[in-house]
N, CA, C and O of each residue as an XYZ file, in Angstrom:
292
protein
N     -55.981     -1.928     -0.585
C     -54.946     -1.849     -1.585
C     -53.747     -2.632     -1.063
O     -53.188     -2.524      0.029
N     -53.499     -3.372     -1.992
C     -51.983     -4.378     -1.617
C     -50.903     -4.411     -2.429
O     -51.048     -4.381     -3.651
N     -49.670     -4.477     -1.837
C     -48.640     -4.332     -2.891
C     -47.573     -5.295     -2.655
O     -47.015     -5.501     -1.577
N     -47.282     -6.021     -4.081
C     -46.620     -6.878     -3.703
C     -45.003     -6.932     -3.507
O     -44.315     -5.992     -3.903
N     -44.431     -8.065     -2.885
C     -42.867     -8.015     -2.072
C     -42.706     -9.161     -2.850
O     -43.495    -10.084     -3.052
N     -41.224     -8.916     -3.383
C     -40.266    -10.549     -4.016
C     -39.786    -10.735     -2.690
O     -39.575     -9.830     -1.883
N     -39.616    -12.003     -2.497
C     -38.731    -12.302     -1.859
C     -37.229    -12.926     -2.343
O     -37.217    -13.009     -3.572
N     -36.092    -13.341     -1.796
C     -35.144    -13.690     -1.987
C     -35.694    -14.836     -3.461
O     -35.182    -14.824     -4.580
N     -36.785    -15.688     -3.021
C     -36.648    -16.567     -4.029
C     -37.537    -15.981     -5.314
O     -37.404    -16.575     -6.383
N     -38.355    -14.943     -5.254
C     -39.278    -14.653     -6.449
C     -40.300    -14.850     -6.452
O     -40.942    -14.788     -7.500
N     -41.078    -15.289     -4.826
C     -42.263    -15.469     -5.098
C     -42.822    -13.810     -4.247
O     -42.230    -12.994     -3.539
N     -43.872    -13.888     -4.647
C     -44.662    -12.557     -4.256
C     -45.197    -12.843     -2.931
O     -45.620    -13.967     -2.663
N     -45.206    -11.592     -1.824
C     -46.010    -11.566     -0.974
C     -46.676    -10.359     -1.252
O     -46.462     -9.599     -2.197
N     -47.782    -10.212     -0.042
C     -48.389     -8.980     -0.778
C     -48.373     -8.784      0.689
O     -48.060     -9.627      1.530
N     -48.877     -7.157      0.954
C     -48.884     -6.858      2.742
C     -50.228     -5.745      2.638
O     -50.940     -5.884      1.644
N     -50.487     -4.975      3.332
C     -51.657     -4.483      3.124
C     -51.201     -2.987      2.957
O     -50.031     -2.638      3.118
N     -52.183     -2.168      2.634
C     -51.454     -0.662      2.467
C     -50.821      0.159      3.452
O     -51.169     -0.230      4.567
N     -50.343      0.753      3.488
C     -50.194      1.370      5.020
C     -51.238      2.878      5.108
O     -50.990      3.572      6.094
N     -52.111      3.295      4.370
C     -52.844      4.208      4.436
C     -54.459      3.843      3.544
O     -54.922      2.969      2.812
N     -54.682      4.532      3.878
C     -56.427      4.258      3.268
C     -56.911      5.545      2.504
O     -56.445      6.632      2.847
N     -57.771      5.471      1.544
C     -58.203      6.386      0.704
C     -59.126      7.324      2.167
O     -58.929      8.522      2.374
N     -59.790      6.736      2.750
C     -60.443      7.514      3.657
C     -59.226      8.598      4.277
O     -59.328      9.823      4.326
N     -58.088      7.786      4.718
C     -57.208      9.383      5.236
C     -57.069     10.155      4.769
O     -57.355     11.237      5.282
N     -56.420     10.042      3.211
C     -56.307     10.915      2.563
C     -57.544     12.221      2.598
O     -57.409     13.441      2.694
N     -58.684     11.412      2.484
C     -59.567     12.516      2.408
C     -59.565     13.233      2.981
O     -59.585     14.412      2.630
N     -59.533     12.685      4.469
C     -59.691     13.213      5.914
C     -58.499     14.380      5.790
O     -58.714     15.514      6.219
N     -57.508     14.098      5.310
C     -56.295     15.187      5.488
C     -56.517     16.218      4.431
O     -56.109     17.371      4.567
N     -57.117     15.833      3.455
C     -57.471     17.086      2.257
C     -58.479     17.812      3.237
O     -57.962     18.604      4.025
N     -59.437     17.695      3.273
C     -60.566     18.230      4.141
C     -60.621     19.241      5.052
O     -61.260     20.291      5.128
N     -59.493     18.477      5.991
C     -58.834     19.182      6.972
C     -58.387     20.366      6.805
O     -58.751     21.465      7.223
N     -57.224     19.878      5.884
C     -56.572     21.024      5.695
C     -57.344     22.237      4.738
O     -56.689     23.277      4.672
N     -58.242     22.234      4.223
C     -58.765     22.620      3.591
C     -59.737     23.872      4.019
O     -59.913     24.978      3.507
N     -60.502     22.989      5.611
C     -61.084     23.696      6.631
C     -60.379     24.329      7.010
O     -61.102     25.319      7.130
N     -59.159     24.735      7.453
C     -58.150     25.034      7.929
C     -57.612     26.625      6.990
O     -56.818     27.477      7.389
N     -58.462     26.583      5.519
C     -57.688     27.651      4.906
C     -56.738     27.245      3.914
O     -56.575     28.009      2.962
N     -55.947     25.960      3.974
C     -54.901     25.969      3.007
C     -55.402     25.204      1.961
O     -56.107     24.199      2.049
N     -54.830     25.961      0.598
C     -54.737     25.090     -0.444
C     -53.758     24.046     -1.026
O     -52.747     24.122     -1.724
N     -54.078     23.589     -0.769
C     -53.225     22.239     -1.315
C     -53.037     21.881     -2.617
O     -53.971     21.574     -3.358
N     -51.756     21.903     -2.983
C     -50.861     21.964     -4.054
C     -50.598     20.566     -4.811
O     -50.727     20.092     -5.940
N     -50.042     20.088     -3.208
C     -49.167     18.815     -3.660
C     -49.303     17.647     -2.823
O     -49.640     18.004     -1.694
N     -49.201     16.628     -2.901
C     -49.652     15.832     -1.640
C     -48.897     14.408     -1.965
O     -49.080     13.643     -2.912
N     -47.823     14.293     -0.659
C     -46.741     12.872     -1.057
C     -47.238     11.910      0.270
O     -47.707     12.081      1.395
N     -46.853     10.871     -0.549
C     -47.239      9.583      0.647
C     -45.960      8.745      0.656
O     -45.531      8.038     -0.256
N     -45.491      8.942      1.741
C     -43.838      7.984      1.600
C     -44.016      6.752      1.778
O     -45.175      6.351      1.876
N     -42.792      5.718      1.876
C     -43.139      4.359      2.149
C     -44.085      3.635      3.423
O     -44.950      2.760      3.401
N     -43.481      4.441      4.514
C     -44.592      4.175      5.766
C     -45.753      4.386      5.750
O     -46.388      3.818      6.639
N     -46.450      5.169      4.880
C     -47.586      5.685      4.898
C     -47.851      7.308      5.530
O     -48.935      7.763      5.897
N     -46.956      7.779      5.531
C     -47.095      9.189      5.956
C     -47.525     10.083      5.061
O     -46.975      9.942      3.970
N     -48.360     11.011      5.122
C     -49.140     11.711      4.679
C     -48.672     12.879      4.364
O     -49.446     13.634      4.954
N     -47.658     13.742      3.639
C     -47.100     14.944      3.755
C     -48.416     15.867      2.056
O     -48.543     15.474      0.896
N     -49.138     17.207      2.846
C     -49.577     18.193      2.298
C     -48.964     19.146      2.084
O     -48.470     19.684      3.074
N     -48.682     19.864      0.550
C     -47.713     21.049      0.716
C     -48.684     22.204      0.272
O     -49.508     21.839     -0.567
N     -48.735     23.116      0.541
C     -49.849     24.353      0.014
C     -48.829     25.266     -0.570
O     -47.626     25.524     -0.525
N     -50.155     25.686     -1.253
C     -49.539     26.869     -2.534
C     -50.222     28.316     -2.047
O     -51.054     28.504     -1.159
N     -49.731     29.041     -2.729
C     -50.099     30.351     -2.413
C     -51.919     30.598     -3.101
O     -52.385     30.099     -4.125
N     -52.473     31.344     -2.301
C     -53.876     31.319     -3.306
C     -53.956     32.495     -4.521
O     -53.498     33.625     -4.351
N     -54.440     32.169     -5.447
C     -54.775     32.723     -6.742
C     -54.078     34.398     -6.428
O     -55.066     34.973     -5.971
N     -53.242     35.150     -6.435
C     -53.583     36.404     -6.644
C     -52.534     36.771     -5.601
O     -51.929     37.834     -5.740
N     -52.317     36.105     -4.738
C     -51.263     36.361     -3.320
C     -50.086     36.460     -3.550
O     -49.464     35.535     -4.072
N     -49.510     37.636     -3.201
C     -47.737     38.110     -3.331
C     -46.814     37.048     -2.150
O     -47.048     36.938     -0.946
N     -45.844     36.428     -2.867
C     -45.258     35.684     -2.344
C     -44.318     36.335     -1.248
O     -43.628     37.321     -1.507
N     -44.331     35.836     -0.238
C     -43.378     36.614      1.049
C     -41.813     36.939      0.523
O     -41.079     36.010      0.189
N     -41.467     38.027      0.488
C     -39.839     38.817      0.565
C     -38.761     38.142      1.381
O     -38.567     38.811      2.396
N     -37.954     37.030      1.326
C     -37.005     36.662      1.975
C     -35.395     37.039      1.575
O     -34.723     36.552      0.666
N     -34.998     38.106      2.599
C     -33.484     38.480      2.232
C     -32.786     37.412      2.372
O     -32.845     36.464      3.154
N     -31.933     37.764      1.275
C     -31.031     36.373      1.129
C     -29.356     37.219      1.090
O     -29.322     38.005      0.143
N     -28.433     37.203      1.660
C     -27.050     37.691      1.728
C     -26.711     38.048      0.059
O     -26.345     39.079     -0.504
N     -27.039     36.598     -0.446
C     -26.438     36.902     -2.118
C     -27.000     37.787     -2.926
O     -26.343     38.200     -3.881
N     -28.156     38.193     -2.729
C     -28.742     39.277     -3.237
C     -28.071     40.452     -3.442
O     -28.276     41.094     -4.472
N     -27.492     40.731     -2.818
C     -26.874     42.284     -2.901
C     -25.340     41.801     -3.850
O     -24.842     42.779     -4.407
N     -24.669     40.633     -4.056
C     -23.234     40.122     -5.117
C     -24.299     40.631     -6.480
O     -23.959     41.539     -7.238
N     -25.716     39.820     -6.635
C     -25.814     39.612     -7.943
C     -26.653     41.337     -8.506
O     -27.075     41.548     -9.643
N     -26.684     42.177     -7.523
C     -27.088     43.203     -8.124
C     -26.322     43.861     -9.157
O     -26.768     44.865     -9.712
């Protein structure tokens, strides 16, 4: 996969991807073996791979006290 660059004058370069469909897999997989479900999945400009997981089907979301809680009661 290639994507192309203007340059100053308008002509196109192209450069190569910085990730491959194979990683991706590899990181779904993974994480997957691993137990987590995966929600969401961002690929930034460098090619970094960020997985975010969701809670599974049926699971009570963790209780975090928060200070403001007790103003808005």
């Amino acid at each position: 996969m290639e994507r192309a660059i203007r340059t100053e004058t308008g002509s196109a370069m192209t450069q190569p991807s910085r990730f491959k469909q194979s990683d991706l897999t590899r990181a779904i997989k993974a994480a997957e073996a691993a137990g987590m479900h995966v929600g969401r999945i961002e690929i930034d400009p460098n090619g970094r791979i960020i997985l975010h997981a969701v809670s599974a089907p049926g699971a009570a979301m963790p209780q975090r006290e928060n200070s403001w809680d007790d103003l808005l009661r």
